[in-house]
Phi, psi and omega in degrees: 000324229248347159297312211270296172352340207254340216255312185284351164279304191293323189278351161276340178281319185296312206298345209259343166302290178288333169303307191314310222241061046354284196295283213297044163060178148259163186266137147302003189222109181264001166101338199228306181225182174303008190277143204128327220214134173213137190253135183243096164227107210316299209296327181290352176309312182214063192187101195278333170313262211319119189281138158273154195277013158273111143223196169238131179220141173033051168087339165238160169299157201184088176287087237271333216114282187227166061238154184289129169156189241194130164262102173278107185319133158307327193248133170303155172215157169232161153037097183195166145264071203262119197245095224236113163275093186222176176186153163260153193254004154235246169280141192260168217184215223238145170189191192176114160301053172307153188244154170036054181260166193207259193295114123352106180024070183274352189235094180070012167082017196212304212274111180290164180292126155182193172262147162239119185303089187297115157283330167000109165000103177067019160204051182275193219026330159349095117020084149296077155316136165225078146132287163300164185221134167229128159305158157187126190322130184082035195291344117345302167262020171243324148226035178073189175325108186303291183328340169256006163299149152168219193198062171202168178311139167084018184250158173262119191262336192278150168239134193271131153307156199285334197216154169237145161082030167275347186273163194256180147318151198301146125120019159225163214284139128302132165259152162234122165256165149219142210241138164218118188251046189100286175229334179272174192215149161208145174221140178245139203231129177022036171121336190268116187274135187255319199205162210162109199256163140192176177073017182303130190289048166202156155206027172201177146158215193266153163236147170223167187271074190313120161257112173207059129102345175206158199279100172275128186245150187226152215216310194230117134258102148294072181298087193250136162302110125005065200258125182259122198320312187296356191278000000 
């Protein structure tokens, strides 16, 4: 009796635990290798020299730059939460979390269809169309002539963020959340809601990682679910 008491206490200490590490998501990253993850870089198609520029050092994830192309989830996700750590780790520069990625160099031969959140150095939070299409309010005085929008070369792709000066000094950690919720996207830069989309043409796909040119280190992918009233 004084077994089966013991046993039925430990499986009530456990449930409140395994709930904890439910809500606070999984990390997309285990810290020791790629799994999980597949890397599209153009320059490695026909040229056997070439290292990709994903590797893991001490523990962080680490995005060398170059050669240019994207570290890609295996798996789609929908209605999440990504809980993003990052800093360059030198001189800053350009780098970028797409959401809702699908067609493989679907932009210039390089870029997949989705939205992209921009890290870029003074503009993270910033909007990319590649492909895809999102609203958000003042769109116009944010992205110029609705007649020159779209998400293909030569279109005005870009969406400007809400805030300035949210970001920390180069060589210290950034938090970025981006939240995607059905047809909306929101993103927060160190606590600071930056950008807010919605009606967006997509609502799942891959999230992936940019090598564009500077060496980014990530410390945290955080994933958390979404739970939506229509599920």
């Amino acid at each position: 009796m004084k077994k089966i008491c013991f046993l039925l206490i430990s499986i009530l200490l456990l449930i409140p635990k395994q709930a904890d590490a439910a809500k606070k998501g999984k990390s997309l990253f285990n810290g020791r290798d790629l799994s999980g993850w597949h890397a599209d870089v153009p320059e490695m198609d026909n040229n056997s020299g070439v290292s990709s520029p994903f590797i893991v050092r001490n523990g962080l994830l680490v995005s060398m730059g170059k050669p240019g192309g994207h570290l890609i989830t295996d798996k789609t996700y929908r209605n999440y939460r990504l809980e993003v750590e990052y800093r360059f780790a030198g001189k800053p520069g350009n780098c970028g979390v797409l959401v809702h990625a699908s067609t493989p160099r679907a932009l210039y031969k390089m870029f997949p269809k989705s939205i992209e959140v921009q890290m870029q150095h003074q503009s993270a939070g910033d909007f990319w169309c590649i492909g895809e299409d999102i609203t958000t309010p003042d769109m116009e005085a944010r992205r110029g002539p609705k007649e020159e929008w779209g998400g293909t070369e030569g279109k005005r792709r870009q969406i400007k963020n809400l805030t300035d000066g949210s970001e920390k000094p180069v060589g210290e950690w950034n938090n970025m959340v981006i939240e995607c919720a059905g047809r909306e996207i929101k993103v927060w830069v160190n606590g600071d809601l930056v950008n807010h989309g919605y009606d967006c043409t997509a609502d799942r796909g891959q999230i992936a990682l940019q090598a564009e040119g500077s060496e980014v280190e990530f410390r945290k992918l955080l994933l958390s679910k979404i739970k939506r009233i229509s599920e």
